[in-house]
C-alpha positions in Angstrom: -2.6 -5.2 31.8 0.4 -6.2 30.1 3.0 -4.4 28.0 1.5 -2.8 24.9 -1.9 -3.4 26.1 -4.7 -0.9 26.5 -7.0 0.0 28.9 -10.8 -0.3 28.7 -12.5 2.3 26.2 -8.9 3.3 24.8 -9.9 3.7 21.0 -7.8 1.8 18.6 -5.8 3.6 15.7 -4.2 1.6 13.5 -1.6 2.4 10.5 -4.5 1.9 7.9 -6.9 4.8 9.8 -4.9 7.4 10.1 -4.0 6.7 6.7 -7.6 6.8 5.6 -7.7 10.3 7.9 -5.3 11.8 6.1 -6.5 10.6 3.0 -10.1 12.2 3.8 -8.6 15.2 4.7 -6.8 16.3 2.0 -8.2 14.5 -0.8 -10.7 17.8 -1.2 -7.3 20.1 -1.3 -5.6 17.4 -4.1 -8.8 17.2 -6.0 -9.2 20.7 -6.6 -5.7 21.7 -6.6 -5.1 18.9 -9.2 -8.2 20.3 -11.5 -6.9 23.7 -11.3 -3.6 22.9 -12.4 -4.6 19.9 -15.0 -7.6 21.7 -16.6 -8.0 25.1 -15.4 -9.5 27.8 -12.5 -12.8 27.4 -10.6 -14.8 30.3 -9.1 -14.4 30.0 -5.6 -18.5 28.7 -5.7 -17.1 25.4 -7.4 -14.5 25.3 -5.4 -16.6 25.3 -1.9 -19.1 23.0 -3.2 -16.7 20.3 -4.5 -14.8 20.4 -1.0 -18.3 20.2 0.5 -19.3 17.1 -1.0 -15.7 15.4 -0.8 -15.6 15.8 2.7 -19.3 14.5 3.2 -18.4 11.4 1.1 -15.2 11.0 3.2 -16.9 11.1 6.3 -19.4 8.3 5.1 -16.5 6.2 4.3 -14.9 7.0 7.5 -17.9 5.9 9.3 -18.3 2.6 7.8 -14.2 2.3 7.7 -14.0 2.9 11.9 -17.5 1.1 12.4 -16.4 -2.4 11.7 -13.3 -1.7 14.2 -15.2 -0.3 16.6 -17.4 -3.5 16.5 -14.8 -6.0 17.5 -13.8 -3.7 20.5 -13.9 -5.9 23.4 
């Protein structure tokens, strides 16, 4: 193994997925932050359920984001 190199089964982050990781978690805080300040309060019901399906849709694009590195893993 050279310099810089990785050993076997060492997962590979690059810049552009921890970006997306950040991005998927705190897009549910910006989105409702941003509608309460833009538009106006949510019940805490809203609230949950919008952070609920943010995160599931951020997961999904996560999976499909990572998969197609993970494929060309050696």
């Amino acid at each position: 193994m050279g310099r810089g190199g990785r050993r076997p089964g060492e997962p590979i982050y690059l810049r552009r997925h921890i970006l997306a990781l950040a991005g998927a978690v705190a897009l549910p805080v910006v989105i409702v932050q941003g509608y309460k300040a833009f538009v106006g309060p949510l019940s805490f019901d809203v609230q949950l359920l919008v952070v609920i399906i943010v995160s599931i849709f951020s997961g999904i694009g996560l999976h499909y984001f990572y998969r197609s590195s993970a494929r060309n893993e050696p």
